[in-house]
PDB file of N, CA, C and O in Angstrom:
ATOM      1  N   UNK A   1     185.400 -68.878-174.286  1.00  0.00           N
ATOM      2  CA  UNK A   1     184.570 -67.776-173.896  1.00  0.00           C
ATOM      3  C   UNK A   1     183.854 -67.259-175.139  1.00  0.00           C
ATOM      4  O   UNK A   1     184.647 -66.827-175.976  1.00  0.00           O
ATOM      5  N   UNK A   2     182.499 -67.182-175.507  1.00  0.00           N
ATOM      6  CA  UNK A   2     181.585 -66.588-176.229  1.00  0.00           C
ATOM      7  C   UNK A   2     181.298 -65.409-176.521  1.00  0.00           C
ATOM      8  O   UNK A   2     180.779 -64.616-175.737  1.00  0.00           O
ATOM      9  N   UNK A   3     181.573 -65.199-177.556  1.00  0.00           N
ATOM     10  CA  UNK A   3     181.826 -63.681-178.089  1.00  0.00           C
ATOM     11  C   UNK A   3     180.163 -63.277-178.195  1.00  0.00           C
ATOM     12  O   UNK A   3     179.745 -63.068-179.334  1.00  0.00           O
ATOM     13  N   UNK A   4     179.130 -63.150-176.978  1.00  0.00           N
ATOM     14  CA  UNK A   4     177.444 -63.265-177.408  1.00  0.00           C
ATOM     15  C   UNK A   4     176.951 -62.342-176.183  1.00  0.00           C
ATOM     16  O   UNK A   4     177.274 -62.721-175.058  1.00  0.00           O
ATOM     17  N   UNK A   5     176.348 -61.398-176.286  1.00  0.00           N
ATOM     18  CA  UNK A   5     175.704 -60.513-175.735  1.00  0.00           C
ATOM     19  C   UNK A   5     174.633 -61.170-174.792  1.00  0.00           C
ATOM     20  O   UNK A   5     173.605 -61.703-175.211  1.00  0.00           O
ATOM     21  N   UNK A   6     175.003 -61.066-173.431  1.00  0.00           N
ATOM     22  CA  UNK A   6     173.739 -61.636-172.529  1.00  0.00           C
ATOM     23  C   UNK A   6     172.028 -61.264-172.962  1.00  0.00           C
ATOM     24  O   UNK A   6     171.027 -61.886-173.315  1.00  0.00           O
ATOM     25  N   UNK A   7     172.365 -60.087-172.729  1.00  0.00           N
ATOM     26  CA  UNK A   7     170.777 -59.942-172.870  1.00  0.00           C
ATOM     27  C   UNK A   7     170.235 -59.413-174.179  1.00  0.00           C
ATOM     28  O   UNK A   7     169.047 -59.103-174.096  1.00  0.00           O
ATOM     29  N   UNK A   8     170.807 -59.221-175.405  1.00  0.00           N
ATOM     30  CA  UNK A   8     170.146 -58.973-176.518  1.00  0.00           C
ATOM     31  C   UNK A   8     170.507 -59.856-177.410  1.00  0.00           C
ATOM     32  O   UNK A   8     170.183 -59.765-178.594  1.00  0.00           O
ATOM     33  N   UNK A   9     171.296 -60.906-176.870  1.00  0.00           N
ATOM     34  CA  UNK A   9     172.150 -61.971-177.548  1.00  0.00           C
ATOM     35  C   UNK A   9     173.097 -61.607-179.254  1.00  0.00           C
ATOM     36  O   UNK A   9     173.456 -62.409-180.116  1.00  0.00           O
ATOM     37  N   UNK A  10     173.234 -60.233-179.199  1.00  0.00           N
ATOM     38  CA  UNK A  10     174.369 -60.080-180.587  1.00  0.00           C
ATOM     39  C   UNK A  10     175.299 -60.840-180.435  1.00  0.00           C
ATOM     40  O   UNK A  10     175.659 -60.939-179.262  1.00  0.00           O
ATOM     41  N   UNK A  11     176.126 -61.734-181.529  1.00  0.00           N
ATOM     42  CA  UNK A  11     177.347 -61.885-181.936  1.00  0.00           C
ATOM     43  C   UNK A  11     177.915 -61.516-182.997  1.00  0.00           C
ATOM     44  O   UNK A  11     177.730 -60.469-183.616  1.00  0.00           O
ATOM     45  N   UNK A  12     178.874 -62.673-183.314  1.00  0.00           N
ATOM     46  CA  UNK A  12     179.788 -62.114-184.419  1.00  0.00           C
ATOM     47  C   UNK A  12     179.133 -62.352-185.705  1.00  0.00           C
ATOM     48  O   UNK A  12     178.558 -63.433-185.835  1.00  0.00           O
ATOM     49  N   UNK A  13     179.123 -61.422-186.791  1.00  0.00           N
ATOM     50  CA  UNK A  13     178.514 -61.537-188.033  1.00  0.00           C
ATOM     51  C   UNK A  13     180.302 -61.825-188.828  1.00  0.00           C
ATOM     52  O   UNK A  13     181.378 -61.781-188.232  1.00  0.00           O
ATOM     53  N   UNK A  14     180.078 -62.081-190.180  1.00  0.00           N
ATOM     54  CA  UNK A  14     181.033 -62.495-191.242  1.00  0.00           C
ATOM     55  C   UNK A  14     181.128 -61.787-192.194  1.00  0.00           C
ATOM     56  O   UNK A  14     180.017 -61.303-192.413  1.00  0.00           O
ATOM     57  N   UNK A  15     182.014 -61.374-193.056  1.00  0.00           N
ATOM     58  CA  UNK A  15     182.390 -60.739-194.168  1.00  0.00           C
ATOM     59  C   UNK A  15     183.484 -60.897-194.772  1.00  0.00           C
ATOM     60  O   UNK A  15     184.128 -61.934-194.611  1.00  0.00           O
ATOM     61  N   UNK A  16     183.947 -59.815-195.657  1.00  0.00           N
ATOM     62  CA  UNK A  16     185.357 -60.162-196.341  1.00  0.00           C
ATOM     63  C   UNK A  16     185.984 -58.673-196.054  1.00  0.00           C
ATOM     64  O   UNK A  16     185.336 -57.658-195.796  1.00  0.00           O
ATOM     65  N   UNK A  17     187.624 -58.819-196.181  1.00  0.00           N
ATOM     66  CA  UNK A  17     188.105 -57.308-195.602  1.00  0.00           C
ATOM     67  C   UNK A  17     188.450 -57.312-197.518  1.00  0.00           C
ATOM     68  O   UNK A  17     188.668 -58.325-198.183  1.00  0.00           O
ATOM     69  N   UNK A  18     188.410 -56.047-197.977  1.00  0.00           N
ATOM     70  CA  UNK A  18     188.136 -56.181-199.661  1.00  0.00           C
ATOM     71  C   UNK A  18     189.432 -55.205-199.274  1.00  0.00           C
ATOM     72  O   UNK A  18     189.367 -54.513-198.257  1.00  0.00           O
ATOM     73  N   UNK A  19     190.747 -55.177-200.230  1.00  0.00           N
ATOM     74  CA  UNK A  19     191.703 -54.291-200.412  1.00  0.00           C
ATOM     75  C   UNK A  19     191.265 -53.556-201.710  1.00  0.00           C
ATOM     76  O   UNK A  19     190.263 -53.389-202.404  1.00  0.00           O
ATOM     77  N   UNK A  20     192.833 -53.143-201.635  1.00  0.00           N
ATOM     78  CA  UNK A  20     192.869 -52.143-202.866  1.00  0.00           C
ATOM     79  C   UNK A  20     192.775 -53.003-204.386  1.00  0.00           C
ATOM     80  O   UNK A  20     192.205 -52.500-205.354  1.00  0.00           O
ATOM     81  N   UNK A  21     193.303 -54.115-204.426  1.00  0.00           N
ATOM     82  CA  UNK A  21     193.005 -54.957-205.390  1.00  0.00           C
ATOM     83  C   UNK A  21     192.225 -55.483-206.085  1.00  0.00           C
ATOM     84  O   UNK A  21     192.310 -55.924-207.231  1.00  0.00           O
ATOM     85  N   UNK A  22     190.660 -55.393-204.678  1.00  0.00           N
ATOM     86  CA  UNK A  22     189.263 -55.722-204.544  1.00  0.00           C
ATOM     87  C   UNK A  22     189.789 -57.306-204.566  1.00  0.00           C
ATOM     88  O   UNK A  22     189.359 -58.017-205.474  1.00  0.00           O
ATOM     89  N   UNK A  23     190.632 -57.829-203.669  1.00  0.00           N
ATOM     90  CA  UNK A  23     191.195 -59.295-203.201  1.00  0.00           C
ATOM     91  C   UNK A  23     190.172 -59.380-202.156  1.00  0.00           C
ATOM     92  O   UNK A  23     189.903 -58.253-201.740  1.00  0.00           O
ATOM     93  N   UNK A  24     189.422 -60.424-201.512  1.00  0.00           N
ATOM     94  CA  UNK A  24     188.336 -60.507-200.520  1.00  0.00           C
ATOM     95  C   UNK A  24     188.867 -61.901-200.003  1.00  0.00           C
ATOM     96  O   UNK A  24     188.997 -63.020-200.502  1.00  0.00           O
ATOM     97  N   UNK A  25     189.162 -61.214-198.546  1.00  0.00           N
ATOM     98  CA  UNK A  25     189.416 -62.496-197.494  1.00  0.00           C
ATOM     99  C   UNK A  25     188.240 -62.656-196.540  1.00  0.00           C
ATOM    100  O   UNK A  25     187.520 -61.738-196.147  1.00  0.00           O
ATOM    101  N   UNK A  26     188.162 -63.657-196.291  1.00  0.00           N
ATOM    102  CA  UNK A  26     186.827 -63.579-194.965  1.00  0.00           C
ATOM    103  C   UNK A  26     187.494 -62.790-193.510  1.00  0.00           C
ATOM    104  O   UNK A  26     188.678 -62.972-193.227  1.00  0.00           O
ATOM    105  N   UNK A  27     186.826 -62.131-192.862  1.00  0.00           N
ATOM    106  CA  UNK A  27     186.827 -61.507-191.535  1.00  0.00           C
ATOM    107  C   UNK A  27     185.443 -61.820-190.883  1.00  0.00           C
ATOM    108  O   UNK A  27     184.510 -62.284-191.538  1.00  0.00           O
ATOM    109  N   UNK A  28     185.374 -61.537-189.559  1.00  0.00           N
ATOM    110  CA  UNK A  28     184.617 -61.460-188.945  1.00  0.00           C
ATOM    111  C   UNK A  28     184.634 -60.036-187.582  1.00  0.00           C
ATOM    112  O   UNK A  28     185.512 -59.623-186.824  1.00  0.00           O
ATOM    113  N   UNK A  29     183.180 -59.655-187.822  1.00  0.00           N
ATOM    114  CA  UNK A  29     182.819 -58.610-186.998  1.00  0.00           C
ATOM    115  C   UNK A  29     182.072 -58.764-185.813  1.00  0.00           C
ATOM    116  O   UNK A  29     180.902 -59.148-185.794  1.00  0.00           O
ATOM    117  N   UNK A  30     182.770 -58.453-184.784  1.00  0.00           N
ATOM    118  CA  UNK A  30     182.547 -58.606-183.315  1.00  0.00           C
ATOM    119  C   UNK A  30     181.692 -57.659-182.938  1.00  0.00           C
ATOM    120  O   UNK A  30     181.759 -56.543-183.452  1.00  0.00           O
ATOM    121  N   UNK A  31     180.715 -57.977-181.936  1.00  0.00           N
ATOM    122  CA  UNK A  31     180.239 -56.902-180.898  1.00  0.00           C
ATOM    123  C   UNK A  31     180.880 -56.261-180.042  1.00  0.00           C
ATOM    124  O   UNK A  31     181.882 -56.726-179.498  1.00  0.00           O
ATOM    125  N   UNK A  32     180.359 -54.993-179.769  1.00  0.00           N
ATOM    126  CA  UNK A  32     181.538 -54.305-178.866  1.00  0.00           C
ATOM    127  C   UNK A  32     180.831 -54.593-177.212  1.00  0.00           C
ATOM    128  O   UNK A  32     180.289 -53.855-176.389  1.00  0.00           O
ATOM    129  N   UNK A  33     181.178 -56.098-177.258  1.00  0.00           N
ATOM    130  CA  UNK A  33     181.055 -56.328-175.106  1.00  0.00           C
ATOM    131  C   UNK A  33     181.781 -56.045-174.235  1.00  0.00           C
ATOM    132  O   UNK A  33     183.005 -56.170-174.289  1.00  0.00           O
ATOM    133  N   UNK A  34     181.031 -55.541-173.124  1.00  0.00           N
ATOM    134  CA  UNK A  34     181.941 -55.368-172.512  1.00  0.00           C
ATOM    135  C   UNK A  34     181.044 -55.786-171.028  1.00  0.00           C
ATOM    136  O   UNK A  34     179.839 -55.683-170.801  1.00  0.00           O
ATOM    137  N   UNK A  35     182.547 -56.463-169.861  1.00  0.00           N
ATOM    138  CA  UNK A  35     181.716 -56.983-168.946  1.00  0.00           C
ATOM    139  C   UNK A  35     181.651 -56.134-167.650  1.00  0.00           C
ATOM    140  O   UNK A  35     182.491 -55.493-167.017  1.00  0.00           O
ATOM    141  N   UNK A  36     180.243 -56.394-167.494  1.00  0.00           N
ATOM    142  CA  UNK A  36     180.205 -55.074-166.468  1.00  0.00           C
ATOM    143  C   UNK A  36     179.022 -55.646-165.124  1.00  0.00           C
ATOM    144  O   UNK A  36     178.182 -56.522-165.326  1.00  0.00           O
ATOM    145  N   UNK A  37     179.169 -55.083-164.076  1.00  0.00           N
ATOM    146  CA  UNK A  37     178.627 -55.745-163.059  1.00  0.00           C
ATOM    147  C   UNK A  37     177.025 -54.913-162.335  1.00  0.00           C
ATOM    148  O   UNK A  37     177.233 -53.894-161.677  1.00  0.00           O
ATOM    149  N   UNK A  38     175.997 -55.237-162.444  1.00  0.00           N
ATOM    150  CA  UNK A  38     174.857 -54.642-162.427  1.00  0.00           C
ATOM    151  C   UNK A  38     174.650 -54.604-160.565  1.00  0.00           C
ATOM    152  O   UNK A  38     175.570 -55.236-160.045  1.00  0.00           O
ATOM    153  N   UNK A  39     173.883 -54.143-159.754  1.00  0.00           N
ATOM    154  CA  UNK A  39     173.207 -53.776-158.604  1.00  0.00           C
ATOM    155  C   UNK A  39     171.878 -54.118-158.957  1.00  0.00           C
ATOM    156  O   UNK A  39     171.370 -53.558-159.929  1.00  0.00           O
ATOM    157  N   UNK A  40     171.108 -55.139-158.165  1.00  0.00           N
ATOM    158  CA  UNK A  40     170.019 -55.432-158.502  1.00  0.00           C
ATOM    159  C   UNK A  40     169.281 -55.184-157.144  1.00  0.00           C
ATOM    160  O   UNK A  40     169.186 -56.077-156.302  1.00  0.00           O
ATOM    161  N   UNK A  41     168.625 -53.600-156.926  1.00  0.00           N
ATOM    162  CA  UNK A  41     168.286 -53.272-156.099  1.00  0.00           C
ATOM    163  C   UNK A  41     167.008 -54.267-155.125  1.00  0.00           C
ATOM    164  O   UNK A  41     166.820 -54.223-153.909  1.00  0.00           O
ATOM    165  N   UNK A  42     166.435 -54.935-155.941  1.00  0.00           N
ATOM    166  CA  UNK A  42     165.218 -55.865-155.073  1.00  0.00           C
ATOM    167  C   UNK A  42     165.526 -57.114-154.826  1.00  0.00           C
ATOM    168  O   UNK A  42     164.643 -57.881-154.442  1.00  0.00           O
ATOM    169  N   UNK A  43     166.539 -57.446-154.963  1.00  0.00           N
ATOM    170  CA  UNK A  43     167.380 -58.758-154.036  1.00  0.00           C
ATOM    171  C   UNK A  43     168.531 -57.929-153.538  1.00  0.00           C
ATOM    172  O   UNK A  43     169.033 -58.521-152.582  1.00  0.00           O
ATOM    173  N   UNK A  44     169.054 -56.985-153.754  1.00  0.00           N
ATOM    174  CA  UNK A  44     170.562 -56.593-152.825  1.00  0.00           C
ATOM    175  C   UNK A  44     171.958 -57.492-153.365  1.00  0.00           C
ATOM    176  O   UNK A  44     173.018 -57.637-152.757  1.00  0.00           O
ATOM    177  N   UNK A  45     171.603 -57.988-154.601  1.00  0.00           N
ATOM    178  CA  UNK A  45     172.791 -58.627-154.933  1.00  0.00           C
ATOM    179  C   UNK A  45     173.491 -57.886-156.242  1.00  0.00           C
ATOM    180  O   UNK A  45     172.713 -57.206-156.911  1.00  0.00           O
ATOM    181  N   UNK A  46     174.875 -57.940-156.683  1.00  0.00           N
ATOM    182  CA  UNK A  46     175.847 -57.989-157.919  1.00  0.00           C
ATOM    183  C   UNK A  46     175.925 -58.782-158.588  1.00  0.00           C
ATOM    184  O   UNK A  46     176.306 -59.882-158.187  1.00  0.00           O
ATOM    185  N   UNK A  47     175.609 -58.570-159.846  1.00  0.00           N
ATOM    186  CA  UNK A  47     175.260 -59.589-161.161  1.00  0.00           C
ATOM    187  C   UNK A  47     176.771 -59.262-162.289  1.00  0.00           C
ATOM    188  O   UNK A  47     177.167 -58.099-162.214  1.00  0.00           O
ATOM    189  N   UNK A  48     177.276 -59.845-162.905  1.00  0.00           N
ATOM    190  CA  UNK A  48     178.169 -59.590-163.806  1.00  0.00           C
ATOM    191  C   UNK A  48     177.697 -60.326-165.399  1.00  0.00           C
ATOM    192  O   UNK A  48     177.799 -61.532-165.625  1.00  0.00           O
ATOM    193  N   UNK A  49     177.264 -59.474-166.224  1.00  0.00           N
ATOM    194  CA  UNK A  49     176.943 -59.572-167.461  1.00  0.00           C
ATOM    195  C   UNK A  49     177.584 -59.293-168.302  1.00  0.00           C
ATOM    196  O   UNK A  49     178.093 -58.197-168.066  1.00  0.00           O
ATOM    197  N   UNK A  50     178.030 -59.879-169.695  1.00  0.00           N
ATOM    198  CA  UNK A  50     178.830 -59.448-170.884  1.00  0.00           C
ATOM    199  C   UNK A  50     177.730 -59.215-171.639  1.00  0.00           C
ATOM    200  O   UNK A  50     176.924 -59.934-172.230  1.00  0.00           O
ATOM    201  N   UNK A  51     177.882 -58.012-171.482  1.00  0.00           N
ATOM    202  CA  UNK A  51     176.457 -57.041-172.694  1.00  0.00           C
ATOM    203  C   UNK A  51     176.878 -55.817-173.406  1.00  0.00           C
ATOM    204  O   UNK A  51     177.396 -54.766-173.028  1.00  0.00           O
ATOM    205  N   UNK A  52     176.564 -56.192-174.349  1.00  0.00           N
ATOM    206  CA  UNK A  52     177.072 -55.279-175.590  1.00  0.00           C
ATOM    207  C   UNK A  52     176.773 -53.519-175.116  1.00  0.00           C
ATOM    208  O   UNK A  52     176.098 -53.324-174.106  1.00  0.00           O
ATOM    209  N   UNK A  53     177.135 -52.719-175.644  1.00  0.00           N
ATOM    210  CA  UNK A  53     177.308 -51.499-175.365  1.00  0.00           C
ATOM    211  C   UNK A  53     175.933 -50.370-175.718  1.00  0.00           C
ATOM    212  O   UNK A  53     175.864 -49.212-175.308  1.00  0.00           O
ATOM    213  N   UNK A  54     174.700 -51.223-176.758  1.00  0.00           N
ATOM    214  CA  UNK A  54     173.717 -50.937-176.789  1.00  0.00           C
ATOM    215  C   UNK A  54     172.780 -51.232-175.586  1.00  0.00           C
ATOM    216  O   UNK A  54     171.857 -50.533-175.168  1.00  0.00           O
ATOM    217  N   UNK A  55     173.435 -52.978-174.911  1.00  0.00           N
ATOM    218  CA  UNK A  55     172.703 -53.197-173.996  1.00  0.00           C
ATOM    219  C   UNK A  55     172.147 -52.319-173.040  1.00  0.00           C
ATOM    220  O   UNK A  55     170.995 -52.208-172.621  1.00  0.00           O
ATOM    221  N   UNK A  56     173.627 -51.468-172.668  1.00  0.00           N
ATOM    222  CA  UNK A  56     173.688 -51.026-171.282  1.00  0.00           C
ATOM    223  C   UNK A  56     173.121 -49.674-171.628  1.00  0.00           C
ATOM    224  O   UNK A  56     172.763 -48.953-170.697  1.00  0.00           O
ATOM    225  N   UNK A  57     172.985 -49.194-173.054  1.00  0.00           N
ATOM    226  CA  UNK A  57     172.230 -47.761-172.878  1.00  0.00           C
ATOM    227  C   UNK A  57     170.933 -48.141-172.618  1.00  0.00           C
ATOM    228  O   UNK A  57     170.289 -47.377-171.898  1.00  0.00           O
ATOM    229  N   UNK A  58     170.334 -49.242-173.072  1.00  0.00           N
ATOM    230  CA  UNK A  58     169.133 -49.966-173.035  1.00  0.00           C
ATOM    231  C   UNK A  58     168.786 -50.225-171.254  1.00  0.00           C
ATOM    232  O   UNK A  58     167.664 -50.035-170.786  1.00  0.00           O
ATOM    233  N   UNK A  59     170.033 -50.706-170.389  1.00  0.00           N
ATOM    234  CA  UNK A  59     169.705 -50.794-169.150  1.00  0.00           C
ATOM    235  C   UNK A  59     169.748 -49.554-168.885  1.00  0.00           C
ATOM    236  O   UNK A  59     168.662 -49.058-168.586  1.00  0.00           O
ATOM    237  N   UNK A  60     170.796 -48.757-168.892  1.00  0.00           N
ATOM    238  CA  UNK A  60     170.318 -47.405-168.507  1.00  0.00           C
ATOM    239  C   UNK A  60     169.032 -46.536-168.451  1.00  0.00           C
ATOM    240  O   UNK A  60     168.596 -45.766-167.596  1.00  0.00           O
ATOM    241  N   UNK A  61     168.629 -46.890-169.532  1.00  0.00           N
ATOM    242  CA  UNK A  61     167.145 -46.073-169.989  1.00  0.00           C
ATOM    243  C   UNK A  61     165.895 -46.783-169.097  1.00  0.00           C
ATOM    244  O   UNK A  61     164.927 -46.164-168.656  1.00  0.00           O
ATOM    245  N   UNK A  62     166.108 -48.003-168.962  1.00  0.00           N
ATOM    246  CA  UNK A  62     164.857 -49.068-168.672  1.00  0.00           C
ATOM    247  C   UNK A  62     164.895 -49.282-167.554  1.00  0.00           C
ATOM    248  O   UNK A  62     163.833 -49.302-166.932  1.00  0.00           O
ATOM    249  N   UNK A  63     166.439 -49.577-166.722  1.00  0.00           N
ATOM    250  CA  UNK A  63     166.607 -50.119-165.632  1.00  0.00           C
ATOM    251  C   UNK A  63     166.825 -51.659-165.923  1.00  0.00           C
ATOM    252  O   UNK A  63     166.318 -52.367-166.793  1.00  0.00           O
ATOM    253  N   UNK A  64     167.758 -51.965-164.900  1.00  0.00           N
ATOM    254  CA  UNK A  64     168.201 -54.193-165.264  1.00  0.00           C
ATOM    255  C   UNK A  64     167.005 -54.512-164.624  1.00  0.00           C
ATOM    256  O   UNK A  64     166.652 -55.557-165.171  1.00  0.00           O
ATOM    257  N   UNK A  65     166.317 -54.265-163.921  1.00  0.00           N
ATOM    258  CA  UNK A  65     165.502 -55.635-163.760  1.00  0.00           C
ATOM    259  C   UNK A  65     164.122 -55.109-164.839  1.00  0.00           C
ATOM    260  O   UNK A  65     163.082 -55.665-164.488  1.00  0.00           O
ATOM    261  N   UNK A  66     163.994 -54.453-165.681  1.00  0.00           N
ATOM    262  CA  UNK A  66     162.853 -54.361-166.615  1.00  0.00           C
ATOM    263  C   UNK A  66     163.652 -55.290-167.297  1.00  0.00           C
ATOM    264  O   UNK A  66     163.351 -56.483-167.335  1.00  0.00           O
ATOM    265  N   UNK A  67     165.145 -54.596-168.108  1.00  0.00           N
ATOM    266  CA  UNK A  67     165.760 -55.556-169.236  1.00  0.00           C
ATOM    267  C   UNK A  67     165.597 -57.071-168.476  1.00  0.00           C
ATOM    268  O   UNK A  67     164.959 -57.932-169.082  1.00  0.00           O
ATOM    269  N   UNK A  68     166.045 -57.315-167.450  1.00  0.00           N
ATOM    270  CA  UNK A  68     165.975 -59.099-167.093  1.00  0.00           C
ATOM    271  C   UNK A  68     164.410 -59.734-167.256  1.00  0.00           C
ATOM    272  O   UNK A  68     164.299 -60.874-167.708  1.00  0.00           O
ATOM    273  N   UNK A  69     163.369 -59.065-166.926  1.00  0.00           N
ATOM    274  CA  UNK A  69     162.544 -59.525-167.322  1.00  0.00           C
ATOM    275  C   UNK A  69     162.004 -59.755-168.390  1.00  0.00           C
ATOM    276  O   UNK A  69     161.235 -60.697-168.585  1.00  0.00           O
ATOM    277  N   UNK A  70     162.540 -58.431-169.694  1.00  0.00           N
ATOM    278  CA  UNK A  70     161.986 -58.666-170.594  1.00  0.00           C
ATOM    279  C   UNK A  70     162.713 -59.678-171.288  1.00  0.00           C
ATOM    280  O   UNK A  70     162.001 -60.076-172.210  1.00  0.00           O
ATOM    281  N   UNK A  71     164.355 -60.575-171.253  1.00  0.00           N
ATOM    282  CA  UNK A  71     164.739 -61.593-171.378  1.00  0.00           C
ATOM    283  C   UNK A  71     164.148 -63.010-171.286  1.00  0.00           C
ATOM    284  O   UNK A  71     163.871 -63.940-172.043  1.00  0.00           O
ATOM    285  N   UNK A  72     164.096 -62.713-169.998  1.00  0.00           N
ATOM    286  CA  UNK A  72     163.325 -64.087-169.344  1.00  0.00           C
ATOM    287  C   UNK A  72     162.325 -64.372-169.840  1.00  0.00           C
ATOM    288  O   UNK A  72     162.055 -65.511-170.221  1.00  0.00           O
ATOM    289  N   UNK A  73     161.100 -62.744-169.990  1.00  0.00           N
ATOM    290  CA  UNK A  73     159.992 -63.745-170.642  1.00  0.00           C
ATOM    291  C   UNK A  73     160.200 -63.931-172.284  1.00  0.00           C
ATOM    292  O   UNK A  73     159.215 -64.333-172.904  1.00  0.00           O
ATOM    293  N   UNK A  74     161.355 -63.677-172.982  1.00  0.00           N
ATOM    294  CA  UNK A  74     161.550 -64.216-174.431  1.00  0.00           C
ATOM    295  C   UNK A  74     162.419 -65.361-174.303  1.00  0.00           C
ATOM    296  O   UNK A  74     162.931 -65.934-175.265  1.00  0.00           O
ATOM    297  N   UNK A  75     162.626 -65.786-172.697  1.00  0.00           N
ATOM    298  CA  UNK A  75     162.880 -67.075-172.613  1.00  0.00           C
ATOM    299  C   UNK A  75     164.595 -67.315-173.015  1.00  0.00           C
ATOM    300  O   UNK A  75     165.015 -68.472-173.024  1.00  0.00           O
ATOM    301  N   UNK A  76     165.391 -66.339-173.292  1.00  0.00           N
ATOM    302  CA  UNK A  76     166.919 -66.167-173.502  1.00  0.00           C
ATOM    303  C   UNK A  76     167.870 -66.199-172.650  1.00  0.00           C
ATOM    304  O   UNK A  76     168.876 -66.777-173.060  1.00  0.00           O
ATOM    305  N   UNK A  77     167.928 -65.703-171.397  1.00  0.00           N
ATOM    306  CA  UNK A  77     168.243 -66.251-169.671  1.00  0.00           C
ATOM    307  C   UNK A  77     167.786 -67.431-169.042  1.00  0.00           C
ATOM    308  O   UNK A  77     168.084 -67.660-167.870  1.00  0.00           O
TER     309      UNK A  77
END
């Protein structure tokens, strides 16, 4: 399972966790997804998307079928 944001496509970026020693191990930093199920009022159907937590203020604000379109036409769906 893919740690990758449907519709804005974030994943995991890389780094080091640095202690008190300033010892540097590699880590990696996740998006915060979460999967959640959309109402797509002009077909009448339930969609289930893993979209990051910016996504969904982004659907909130815009509405899913603006965000799906504006996907589709950058060709990422």
């Amino acid at each position: 399972m893919s740690r990758v944001c449907d519709l804005t496509g974030k994943k995991a970026l890389t780094g080091n966790n640095v202690s008190f020693s300033n010892r540097k191990t590699k880590r990696r930093f996740y998006p915060n997804l979460q999967e959640k199920r959309f109402f797509i009022p002009e077909t009448g159907e339930w969609i289930t998307l893993k979209v990051s937590t910016s996504a969904i203020r982004t659907i909130n604000k815009l509405g899913i079928t603006e965000c799906l379109n504006r996907v589709i036409k950058k060709g990422k769906l």
